[in-house]
Residue, then its C-alpha position, 0 to 999 in steps of 0.5 A: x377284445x380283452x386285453x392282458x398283463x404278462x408278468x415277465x421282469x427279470x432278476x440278475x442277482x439274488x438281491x434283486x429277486x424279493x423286490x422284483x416280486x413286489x413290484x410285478x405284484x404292485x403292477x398287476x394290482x395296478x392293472x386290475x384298477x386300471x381296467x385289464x383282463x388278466x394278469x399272466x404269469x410263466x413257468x420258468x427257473x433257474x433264469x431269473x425270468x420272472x423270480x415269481x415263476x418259479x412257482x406260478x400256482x403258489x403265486x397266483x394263489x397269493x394274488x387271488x387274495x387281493x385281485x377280484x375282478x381279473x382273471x389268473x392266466x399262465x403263459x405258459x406251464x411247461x406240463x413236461x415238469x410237473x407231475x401231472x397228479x399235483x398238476x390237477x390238484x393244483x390247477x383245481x384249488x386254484x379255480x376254486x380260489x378264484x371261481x372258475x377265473x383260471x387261463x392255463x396256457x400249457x407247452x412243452x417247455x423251452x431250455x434244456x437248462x429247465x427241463x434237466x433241472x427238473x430230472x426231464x430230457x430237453x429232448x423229451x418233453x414234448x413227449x412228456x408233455x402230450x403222455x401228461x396232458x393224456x393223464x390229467x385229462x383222465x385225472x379231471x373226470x375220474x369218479x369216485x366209483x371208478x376203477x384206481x386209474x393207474x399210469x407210468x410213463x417212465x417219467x411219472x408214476x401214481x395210482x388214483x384210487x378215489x378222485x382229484x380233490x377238490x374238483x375244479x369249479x368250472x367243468x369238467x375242468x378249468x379253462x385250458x389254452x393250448x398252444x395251437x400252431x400245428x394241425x396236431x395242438x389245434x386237433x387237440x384243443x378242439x377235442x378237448x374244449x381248449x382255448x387257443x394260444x396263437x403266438x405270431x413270431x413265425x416269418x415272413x412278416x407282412x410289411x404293413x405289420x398285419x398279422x402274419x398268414x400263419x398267424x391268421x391261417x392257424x387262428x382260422x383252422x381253429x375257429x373253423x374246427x371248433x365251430x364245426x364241433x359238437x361242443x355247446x355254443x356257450x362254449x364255442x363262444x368262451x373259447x373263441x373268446x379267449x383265444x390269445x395272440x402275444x408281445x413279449x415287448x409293448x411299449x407306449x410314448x407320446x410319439x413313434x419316435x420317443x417309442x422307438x428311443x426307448x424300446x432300443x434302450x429297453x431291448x439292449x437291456x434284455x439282450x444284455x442279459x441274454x448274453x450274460x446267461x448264454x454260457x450257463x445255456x451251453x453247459x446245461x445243453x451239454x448235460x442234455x447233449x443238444x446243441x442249439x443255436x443262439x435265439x435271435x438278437x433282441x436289437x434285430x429288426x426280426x425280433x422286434x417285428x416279431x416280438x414288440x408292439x410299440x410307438x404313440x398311442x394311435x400307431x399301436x391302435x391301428x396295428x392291435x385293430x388289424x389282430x381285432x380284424x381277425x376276431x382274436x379274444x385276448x392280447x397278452x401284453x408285457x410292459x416289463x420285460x428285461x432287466x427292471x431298474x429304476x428306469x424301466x420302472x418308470x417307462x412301464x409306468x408311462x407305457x401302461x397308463x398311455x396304454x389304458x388311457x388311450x389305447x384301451x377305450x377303442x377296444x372297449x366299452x369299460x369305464x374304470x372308476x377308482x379300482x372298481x371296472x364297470 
């Protein structure tokens, strides 16, 4: 089982923006020496989650110059926002950069806040997003011989005449891990040669913490789908091997009791920041013309069974080898979620190392020796 980094800090003021972005810098740094697979990054603005992600091509870009193991993953694009011409070309410099080491997670978005920042109805993305997917899907095996490809969606407009240069270094294109938790995303993924990203934040959760039965019923529809698929089995295999379940919270201590004093410290911080952001929320649903209801606490037990891995090294061994149980490829973990101050710094760093020095080893057979995973 592979084993990821999700780059999520949060900002609260401006000044904090530029130290965020070298600590989440040194962090994945420091994951790839300590022996992670990957190193996420999301898509998201106007927030302050993750300053970073304002921008996540130009990002990764930046760290495919000093990380040369990992593979660059995103959690995930919101393709509604994003021309899809610019979209293709982006993705396809990128894994030349980095030789085909590219995991694009890709969703229709989440805030109407984003969406109406970027000219996009929240109400219409994910419309958008399925019109440009249908796009980039063509953009990626358009020849040079062939007709101009031309589209207009109302949102998006263009006329290829030649081809997407560069092309991507994988083929047909980089590898795609579409959120599959629907019949319509898994038939999607299938067809296209998409990994899958199944998320288990979807009720009732079994009270032993296995993974929950629409978790385990999407990642068999998938797995049943691709296997009965025409695709090559070298393909079938990396496909699989990537398909990523998801904590939006991990935190290691040397005891579940010490765990759990702290993630109530660390998700009371978040929560915090929620609130502080929740009348900005309002006034950009206002503009779209929704009105949502409030996301759930993070102190709630819910959220924190949907959301948290946490507790001593051997608790959260045994709750990741029920997700291993299941034959998922990749767990994407965030040990720096909310607001980072000194203190949160310092119970990434103990969460992190407890994680690598501990956890890791039962899942796999790597040894790291100084900065190098062998």
């Amino acid at each position: 089982m592979h084993f990821s980094v999700f780059l999520t800090a949060r900002s609260l003021d401006p000044d904090q923006d530029g130290a965020i972005i070298q600590a989440m810098t040194d962090f994945a740094l420091q994951a790839e020496e300590l022996g992670f697979d990957a190193v996420f990054c999301p898509d998201h603005h106007f927030t302050g989650y993750g300053p970073m992600g304002c921008d996540p091509f130009l990002y990764h870009g930046y760290l495919a110059g000093q990380l040369k193991r990992m593979r660059f993953g995103f959690s995930v694009v919101t393709g509604s926002l994003h021309h899809p011409v610019r979209f293709v070309e982006r993705m396809n410099l990128l894994d030349q950069l980095t030789r085909g080491r590219l995991l694009v997670g890709i969703g229709s978005g989440t805030t109407p806040e984003e969406t109406i920042g970027f000219g996009v109805r929240f109400q219409d993305s994910r419309p958008v997003l399925d019109e440009n997917l249908e796009i980039a899907m063509r953009l990626w095996t358009k020849d040079m011989q062939d007709e101009p490809f031309e589209f207009d969606t109302g949102h998006y407009r263009g006329a290829v005449v030649q081809r997407i240069v560069p092309h991507s270094f994988r083929r047909p294109y980089p590898l795609m891990m579409g959120v599959a938790l629907r019949d319509a995303s898994i038939e999607r993924a299938v067809k296209y040669g998409w990994s899958a990203f199944i998320p288990d934040f979807v009720p009732p959760f079994p009270e032993d913490n296995s993974p929950s039965p629409k978790f385990v019923e999407s990642l068999n529809a998938y797995r049943d789908a691709l296997n009965g698929s025409d695709h090559s089995q070298a393909l079938k295999e990396e496909l699989l091997d990537w398909t990523t379940h998801t904590y939006q919270c991990v935190h290691v201590a040397e005891t579940d009791a010490q765990a759990r004093r702290e993630l109530e410290f660390i998700v009371d911080q978040y929560q915090q920041a929620i609130d502080r952001e929740r009348p900005y929320n309002k006034r950009a649903e206002q503009i779209s013309g929704v009105d949502l209801p409030a996301a759930p606490d993070a102190r709630s037990e819910n959220w924190i069974k949907a959301w948290c891995l946490y507790g001593s090294p051997e608790t959260v061994t045994s709750e990741l080898r029920r997700y291993a149980d299941t034959g998922v490829g990749n767990v994407l973990l965030s040990f720096t979620n909310g607001p980072f101050g000194e203190e949160r710094w310092r119970l990434s760093q103990q969460s992190i190392r407890l994680f690598a020095d501990e956890v890791m080893p039962h899942f796999t057979s790597k040894a790291v020796v100084g900065t190098a995973a062998v």
